[in-house]
N, C-alpha and C positions, 0 to 999 in steps of 0.2 A: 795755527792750530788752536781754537778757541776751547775751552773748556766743555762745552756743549753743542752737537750738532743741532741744527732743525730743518735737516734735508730732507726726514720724513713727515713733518710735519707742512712745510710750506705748499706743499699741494692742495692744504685746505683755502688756499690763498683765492686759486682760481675758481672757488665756489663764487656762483653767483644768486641772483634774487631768486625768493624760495626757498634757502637754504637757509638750517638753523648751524651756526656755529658753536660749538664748546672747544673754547681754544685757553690758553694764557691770556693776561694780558699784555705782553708784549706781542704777541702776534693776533693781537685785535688791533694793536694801533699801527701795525704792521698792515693789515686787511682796509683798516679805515684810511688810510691813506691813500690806497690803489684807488677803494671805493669813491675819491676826491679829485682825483684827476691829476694828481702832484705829478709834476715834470720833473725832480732832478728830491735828490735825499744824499743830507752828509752827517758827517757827526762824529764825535770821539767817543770811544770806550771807558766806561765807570759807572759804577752799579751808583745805583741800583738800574739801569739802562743799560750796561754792557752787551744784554742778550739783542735786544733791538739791533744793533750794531750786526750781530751775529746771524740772526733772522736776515736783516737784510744782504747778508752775503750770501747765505743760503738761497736766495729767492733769485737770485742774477739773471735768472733764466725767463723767474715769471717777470720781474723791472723791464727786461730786454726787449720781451714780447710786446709788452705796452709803450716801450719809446722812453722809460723813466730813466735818467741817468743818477746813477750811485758811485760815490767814493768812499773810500777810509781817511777823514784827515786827519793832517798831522797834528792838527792841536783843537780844540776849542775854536781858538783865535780864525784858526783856516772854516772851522766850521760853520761862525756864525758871518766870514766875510761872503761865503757862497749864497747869500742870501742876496745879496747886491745884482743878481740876474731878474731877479722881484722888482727893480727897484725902476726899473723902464720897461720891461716887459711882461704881459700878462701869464705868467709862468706862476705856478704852484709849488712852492718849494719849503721843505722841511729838514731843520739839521735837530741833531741831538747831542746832549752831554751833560754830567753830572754836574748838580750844584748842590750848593754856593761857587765851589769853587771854582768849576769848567763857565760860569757864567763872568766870574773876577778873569779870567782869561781873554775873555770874548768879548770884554767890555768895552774897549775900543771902536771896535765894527758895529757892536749892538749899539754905542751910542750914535755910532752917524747912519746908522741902516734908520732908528728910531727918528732922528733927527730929518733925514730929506725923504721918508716913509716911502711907502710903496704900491705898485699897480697891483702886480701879482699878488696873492696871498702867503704872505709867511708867516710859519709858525714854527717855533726853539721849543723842542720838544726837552723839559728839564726834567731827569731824576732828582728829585728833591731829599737830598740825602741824610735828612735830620732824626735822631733819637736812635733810637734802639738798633741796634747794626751798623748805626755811622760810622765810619772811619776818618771822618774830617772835624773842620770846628763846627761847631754849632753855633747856626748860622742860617738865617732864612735868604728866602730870593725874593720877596715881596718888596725889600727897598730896591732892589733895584729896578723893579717894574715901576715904581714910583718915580724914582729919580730920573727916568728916560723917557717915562709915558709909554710902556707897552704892558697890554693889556694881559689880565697874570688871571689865567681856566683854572681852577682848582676840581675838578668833577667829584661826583661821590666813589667813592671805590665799587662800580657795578660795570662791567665791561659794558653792560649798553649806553651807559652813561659815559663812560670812556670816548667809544665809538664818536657818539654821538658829538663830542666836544672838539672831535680833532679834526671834523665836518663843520661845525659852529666857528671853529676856530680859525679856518681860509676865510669863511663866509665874513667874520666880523673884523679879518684883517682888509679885505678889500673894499668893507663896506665904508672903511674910516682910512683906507690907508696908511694907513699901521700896523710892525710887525704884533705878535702875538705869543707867548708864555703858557703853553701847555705845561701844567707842573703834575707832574707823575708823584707821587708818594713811594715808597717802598715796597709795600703791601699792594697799592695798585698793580704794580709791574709784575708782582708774581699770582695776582689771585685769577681763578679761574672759573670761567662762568660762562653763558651761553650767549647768544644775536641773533637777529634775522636779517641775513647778507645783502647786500646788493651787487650789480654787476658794476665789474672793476670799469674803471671812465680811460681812456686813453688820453693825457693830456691836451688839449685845442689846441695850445703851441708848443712843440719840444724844444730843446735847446737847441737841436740842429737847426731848427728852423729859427728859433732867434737870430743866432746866430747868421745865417742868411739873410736877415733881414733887418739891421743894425739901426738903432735908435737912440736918441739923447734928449735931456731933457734939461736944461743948463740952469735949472732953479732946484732941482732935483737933489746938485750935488753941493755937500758940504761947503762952503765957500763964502765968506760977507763980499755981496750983503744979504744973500739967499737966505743964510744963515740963522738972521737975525727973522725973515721970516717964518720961518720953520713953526719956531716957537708961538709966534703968533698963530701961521694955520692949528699948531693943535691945539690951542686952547677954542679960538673959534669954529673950526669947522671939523678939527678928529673929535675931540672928545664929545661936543653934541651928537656926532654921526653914530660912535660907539655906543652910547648912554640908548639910544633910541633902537639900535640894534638887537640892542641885549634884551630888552626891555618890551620890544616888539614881538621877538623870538624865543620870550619865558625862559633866558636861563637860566633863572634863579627859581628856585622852586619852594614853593610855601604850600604846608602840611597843616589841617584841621586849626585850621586860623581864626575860627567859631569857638572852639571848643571849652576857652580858658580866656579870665581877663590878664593873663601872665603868659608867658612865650621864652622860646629860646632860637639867639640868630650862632649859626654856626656856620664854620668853615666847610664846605662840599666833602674835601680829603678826610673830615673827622668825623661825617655822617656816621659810617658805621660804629666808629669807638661810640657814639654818644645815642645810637638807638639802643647798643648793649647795655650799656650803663643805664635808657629808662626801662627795658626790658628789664633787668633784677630790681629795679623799684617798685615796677607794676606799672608804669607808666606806657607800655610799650610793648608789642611783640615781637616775633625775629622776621616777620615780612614790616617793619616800619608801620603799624598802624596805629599811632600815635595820638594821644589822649591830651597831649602836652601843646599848642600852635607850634608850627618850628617854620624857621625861614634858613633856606639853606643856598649861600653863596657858594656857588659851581663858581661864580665869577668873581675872584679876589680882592680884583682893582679892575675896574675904578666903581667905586660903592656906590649903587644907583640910589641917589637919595628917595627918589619918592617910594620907591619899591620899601623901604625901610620906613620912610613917613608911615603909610599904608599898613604895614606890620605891628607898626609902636601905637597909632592911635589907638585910646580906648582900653590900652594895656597898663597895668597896676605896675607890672616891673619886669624886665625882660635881661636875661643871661646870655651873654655872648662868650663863645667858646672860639676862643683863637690862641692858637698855639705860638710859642717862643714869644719872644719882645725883641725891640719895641713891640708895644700896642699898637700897631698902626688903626685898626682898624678899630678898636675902642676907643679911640680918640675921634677919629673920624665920622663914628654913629655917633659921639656926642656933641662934638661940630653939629652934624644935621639936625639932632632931635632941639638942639640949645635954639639954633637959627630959627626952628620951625615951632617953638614955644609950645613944646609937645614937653608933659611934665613926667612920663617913663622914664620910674628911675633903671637905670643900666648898669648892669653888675655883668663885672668879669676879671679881672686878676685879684681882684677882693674879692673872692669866693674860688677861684682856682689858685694854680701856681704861677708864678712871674714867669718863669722860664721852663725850658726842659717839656719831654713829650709828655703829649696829654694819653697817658692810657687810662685805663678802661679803670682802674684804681684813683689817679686822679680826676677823672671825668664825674665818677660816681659819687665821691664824697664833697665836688664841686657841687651839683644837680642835686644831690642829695641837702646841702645846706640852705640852697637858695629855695625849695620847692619848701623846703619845713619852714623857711619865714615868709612863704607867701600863697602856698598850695599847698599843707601839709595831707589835707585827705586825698592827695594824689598818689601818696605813696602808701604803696601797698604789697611790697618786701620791702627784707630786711637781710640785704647779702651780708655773709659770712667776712667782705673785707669791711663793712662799716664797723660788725660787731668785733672784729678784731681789734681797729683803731680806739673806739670807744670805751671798751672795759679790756681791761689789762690781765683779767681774770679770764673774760673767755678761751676757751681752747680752740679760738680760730688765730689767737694771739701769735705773734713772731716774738720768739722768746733769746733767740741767737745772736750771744754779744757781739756787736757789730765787731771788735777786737778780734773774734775767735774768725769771722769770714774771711777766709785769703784770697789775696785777688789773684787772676787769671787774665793775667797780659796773653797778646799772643804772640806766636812764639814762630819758627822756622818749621818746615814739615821734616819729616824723617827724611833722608838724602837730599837735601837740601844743596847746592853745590853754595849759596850762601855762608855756608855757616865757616865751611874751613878757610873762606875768607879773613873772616874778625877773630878766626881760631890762632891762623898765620899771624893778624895786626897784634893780639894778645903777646904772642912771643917776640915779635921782633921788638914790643913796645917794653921787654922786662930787659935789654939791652940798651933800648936808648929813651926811657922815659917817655911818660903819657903822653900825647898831644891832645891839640885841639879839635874837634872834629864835627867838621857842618856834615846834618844827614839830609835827607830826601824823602823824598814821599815813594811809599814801593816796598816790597816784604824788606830789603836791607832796614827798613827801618825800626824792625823787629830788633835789632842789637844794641838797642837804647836799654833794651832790659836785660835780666842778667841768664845767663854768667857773664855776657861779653861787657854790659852795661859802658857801651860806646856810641857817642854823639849827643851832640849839648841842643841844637837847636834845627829846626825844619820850616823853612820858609817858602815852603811852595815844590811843586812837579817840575823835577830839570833844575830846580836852584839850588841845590845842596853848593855847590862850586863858587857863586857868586854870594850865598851864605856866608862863607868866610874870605871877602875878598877885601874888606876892613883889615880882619886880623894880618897885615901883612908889611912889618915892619924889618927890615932890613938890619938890623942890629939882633935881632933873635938868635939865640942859638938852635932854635927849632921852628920846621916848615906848618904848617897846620893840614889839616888834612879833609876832605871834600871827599863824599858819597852821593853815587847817580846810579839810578839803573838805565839799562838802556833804551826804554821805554822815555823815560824823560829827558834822555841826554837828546833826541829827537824830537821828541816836545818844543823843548828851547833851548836845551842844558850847554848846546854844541854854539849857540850865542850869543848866550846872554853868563855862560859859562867860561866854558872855554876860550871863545875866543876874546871877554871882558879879561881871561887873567893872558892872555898871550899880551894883547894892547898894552895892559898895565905893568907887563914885566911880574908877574905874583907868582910865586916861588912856590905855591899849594901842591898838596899831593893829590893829585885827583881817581879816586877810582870808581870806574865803569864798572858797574855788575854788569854783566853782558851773557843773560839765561838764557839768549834768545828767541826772545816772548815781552808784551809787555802782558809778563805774569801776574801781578795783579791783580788786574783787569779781566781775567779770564785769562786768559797765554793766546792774545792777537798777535801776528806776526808785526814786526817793524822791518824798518828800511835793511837794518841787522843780518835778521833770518836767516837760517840757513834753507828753509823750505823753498820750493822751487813752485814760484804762484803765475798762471796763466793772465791775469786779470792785473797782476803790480809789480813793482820792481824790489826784487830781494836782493841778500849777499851783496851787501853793500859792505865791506869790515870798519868798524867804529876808528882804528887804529889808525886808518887811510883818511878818512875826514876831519880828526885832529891835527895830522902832518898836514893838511889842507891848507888850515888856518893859522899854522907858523909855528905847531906844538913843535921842537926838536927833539923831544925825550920819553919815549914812550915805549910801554913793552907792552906784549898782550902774552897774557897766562892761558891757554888753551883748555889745561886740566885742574881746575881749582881744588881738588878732591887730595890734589901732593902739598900737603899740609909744608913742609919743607921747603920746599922750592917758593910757596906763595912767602912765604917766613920770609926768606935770604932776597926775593923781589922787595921784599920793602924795608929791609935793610937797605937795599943795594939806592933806593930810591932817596933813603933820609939822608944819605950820607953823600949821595956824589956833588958834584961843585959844578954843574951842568945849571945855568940861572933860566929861568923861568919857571913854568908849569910842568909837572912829572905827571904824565897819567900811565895809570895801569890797567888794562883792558884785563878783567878778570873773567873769563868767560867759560862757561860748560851749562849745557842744559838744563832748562827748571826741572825737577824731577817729576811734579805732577803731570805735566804733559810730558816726558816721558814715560811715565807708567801709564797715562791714559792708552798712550800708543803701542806700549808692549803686553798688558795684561790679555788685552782681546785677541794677539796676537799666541799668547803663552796658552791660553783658554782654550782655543783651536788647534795646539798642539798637543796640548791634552786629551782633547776628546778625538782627534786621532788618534792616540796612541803610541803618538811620536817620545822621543829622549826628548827630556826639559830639564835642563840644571838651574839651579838658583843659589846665587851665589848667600851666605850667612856668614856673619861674624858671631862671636860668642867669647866667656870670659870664663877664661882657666879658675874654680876655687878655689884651687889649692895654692896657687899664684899670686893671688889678688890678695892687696896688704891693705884694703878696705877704706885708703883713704879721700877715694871721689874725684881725686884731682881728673882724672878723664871725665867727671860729668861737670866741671867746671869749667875746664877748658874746650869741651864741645856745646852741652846742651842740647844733646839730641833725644828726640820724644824715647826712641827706643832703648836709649841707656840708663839705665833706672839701678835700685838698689834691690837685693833680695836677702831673705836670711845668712848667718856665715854658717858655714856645715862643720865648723872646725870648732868642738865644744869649748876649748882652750881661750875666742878669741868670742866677743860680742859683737863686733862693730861689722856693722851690715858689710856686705861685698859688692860690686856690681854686677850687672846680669844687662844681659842682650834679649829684648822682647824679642816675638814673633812676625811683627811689625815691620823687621830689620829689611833692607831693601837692598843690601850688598854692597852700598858708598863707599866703606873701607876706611871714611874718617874717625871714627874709631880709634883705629888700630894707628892710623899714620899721624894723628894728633898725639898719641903715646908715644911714638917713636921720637917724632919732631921735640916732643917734650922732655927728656927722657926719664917718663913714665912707668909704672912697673911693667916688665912684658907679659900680661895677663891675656891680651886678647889673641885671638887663632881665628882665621879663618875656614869654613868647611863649605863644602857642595851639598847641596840637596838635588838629588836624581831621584824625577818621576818616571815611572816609564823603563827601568836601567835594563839596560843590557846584559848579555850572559857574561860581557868581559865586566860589567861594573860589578856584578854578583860576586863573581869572581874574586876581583881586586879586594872588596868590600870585607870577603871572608878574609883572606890573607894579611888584611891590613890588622882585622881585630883577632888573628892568634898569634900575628908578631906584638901588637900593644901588649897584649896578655902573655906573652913570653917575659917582655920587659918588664913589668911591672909586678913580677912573682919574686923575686927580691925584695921590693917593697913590700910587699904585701905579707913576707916569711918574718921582717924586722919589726912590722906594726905589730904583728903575732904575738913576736916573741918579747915586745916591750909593756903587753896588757898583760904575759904571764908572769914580769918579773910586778 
């Protein structure tokens, strides 16, 4: 159950020529691929590309029609091996997945798919996951189009320009034989903009029909002494083929190249950051009609020298905008401009920054520096962030001591069935002392921060387990302890984990979050699942494929939400004399795809006019002895602090938002703890019945019987 449908949307799929489209960008490169003939599409889930993934499950129906074959793989690694159908057969084929890292996964297959190249057209469709919204390290993909030789599309963020690249990008993979590097940006994948369609191509060979028709090519495959020629074909006959392709085919695009003896060469993906940035100088409007020459690489790697010879001649000094470091590519224009005794001087991380994204703030005071020492009368504003930077006085100024700004990790969502996990590890661990604890990539990894502020280190998706498979010395009085969700333990976790510490005899505590989603990622189903899918195989239990592989000691916690029970599971885990690997399958629904599934549910009960109860928790005032420990030992968005109503006593109380989703860990975290009894749970009835009417009265003149005693003694203690 993914986060977002596009069952209504993919019917724009089947538009053809004639037709203007206004769609996303992921379902333009959705539509450009139909529009290319692609026979088979795979690929992993991680944004900024998750939707991709999702679109194309959506579309089953219109792939089917055409003969295109689709899967879900299991890793990266699976995704970019499916490319190897390219590799003898004239087949079109496109996988996707997040990078840096889904590309450090895939490296493997990418390096021999690159290395014995291919017939068919492939193109690795990468969300390029850098700067602002990352969730990983920062980290570019460019080295490794370098280090393999596959050719790295950077397009401008314009859906036609998208389109148009993931068309260029079969064309220039068949024309060199080589795969190809579509790098999406973040902003690409979600911005929305219009095309003009063409009619979808039914592949020339399906894989059925490959398939029927088997073929080898025994220079093709990885192997010395093939091997050794590989290398040689791509320096002599791919990389000329490319260069002349590209070059042939204008994908690089060069903007009023008359206009100025100065220029600027930039990245395709930072087009727009950098027509905004000379728009507020004056240099530029918001349709690109630029005053400044610009040369704009759509095509990453490999740097067509002449097309840059051609740009630099004749030019006083020219600005290059590339984002992160290495410099690859500033190095590289000065390779060519040095070789070709072209004296442009070339400014670029000495006028911008080293590292980190280039926005619209860095970009301008870049552009802004270099244009005042060589094109001053081209500037003609004066944005409000230069005059901030420059005088300390302006009132465009950031005057906010960086000290006073708190930071804003993020955090578990409200019902989280995660949280009473690290709630349970917290108390079992005030019994038997802290361990060590490898984490994982996946919301569990939100518990590095506090309250629970648990896990030292994260070395990748699926590794949390082989993470601490060092720490494991037999003389310890304590096991270390391993976090996975189960998204990753399927990734790899299940062997490069698991069954690394059954091998080794490693005594780790391992535990499965098991939400039944890789959550995430949007909430894709895995092998896990409990959903019941026509197209893949679910209800597989985690629990069964660790006994698989030799685990003997393993429980699966069904209801994570019994703060108690998960508590005394891992006591029971630290303490028994069972040698090897302890896993515990912690498993209950991610809540957001549970509420995605129950609100539209509750919403339609509503507007019938049906009974709808909704369960609430809430915190007695008069109870509550104001000391937090329940927002310490939970963490949850909805338990917060409010005034104390008790004039006697200042120190804030706790309060239950609105927000509250009915989890109960709350209340079973205070128990488990033993915490003040302050919380209660209540119903909320939409809709009630004449017996809930009922009930409701009776309940509030029997409260109000009882509490007329109290209420005689407050009386009679403000008379005295």
């Amino acid at each position: 159950m993914a986060e977002r449908s596009f069952a209504n949307e993919v019917g724009k799929l089947r538009q053809g020529a004639g037709s203007t489209l206004h769609v996303e960008g992921i379902l333009a490169v959705t539509k450009a691929l139909l529009q290319s003939g692609v026979a088979y599409v795979g690929g992993y889930q991680g944004a900024p590309i998750s939707h991709l993934m999702d679109v194309l499950g959506d579309a089953k129906e219109v792939l089917d029609e055409l003969g295109v074959y689709f899967e879900n793989s299991a890793s990266e690694a699976t995704a970019a091996a499916m490319l190897a159908a390219s590799v003898h057969y004239p087949l079109r084929g496109a996988v996707t997945f997040k990078s840096p890292v889904g590309t450090n996964v895939a490296s493997d297959a990418l390096a021999n798919l690159s290395s014995g190249g291919v017939t068919g057209g492939a193109l690795v469709i990468l969300g390029e996951d850098y700067g602002e919204g990352s969730s990983i390290m920062q980290e570019r993909s460019h080295a490794f189009a370098m280090k393999s030789q596959m050719w790295l599309l950077d397009p401008r963020p314009n859906i036609s320009a998208i389109v148009d690249a993931v068309e260029a990008g079969f064309e220039l993979s068949e024309a060199s034989n080589t795969p190809v590097f579509l790098q999406l940006r973040l902003r690409s994948c979600h911005l929305h903009g219009g095309f003009e369609a063409k009619d979808n191509k039914r592949p020339p060979m399906t894989v059925t029909e490959a398939i029927e028709q088997p073929t080898r090519d025994v220079n093709r495959i990885v192997l010395p002494p093939a091997s050794f020629l590989h290398e040689k074909e791509k320096i002599e006959r791919r990389w000329p083929a490319a260069v002349e392709y590209i070059a042939k085919r204008k994908l690089n695009e060069v903007f009023g190249n008359d206009l100025a003896d100065v220029g600027i060469i930039v990245q395709g993906g930072l087009y727009n950051t950098l027509n905004r940035s000379m728009e507020l100088l004056g240099c530029s409007d918001a349709f690109g009609n630029t005053q400044i020459p610009m040369y704009v690489m759509n095509v990453a790697y490999p740097v067509i020298d002449e097309e840059v010879i051609d740009f630099c001649t004749n030019k006083r000094a020219v600005l290059l905008i590339e984002e992160g470091q290495p410099d690859y590519i500033e190095q590289n224009i000065n390779t060519v401009l040095r070789r070709a005794d072209i004296a442009t001087k070339l400014h670029g991380k000495d006028m911008l920054t080293t590292a980190g994204e280039y926005t619209s703030l860095v970009v301008t005071r870049g552009l802004h520096e270099f244009l005042t020492a060589y094109l001053p009368e081209a500037i003609t504003g004066e944005p409000a962030l230069l005059r901030a930077a420059d005088d300390p006085r302006s009132p465009f100024a950031i005057r906010v001591e960086p000290q006073i700004v708190q930071p804003r990790p993020p955090g578990l969502c409200t019902g989280c069935p995660e949280r009473p996990i690290f709630s349970g590890l917290k108390l079992a661990e005030r019994e038997t002392g802290k361990h060590h604890i490898s984490a994982d990539i996946g919301c569990h990894l939100f518990a590095i921060n506090a309250p629970f502020d648990l896990g030292a280190t994260t070395m990748g998706y699926g590794l949390g387990s082989a993470g601490a498979a060092a720490l494991n010395p037999k003389d310890a009085d304590r096991a270390t302890i391993a976090v996975m969700g189960d998204g990753g333990f399927w990734h790899n976790g299940l062997t490069s984990g698991v069954g690394n510490a059954v091998f080794n005899k490693n005594d780790q505590v391992l535990v499965v979050v098991d939400n039944d989603y890789a959550a995430a990622t949007g909430g894709q189903d895995v092998l896990s699942s409990h959903a019941d899918l026509g197209a893949r195989s679910t209800q597989h239990p985690i629990e069964k494929a660790v006994r698989g592989v030799g685990v003997e000691w393993a429980r699966t916690i069904d209801d994570t939400y019994d703060v108690t029970h998960v508590r005394d599971t891992f006591l029971e885990a630290f303490t028994t004399d069972e040698p090897g690997p302890k896993v515990l399958v912690m498993q209950s629904e991610c809540q957001l795809n549970r509420q995605r599934r129950e609100k539209p549910k509750r919403a339609q009960a509503l507007k019938a006019g049906k009974r709808v109860v909704r369960e609430r928790f809430g915190v007695d005032p008069e109870t509550c002895t104001g000391d937090h420990a329940c927002i310490r030992v939970s963490g949850c968005p909805s338990l917060t602090i409010t005034d104390n109503p008790d004039p006697m006593r200042t120190d804030p109380i706790a309060t239950v938002l609105d927000s509250c989703v009915g989890c109960g860990v709350c209340g079973a975290n205070a128990h488990a703890a033993v915490l003040c009894p302050s919380f209660y749970r209540t119903d909320v009835v939409d809709n009630p019945t004449l017996r809930d009417r009922v009930l409701a009265r009776l309940r509030t003149w029997w409260i109000g019987m009882l509490s007329r005693g109290d209420e005689r003694r407050a009386a009679a203690m403000e008379v005295y």
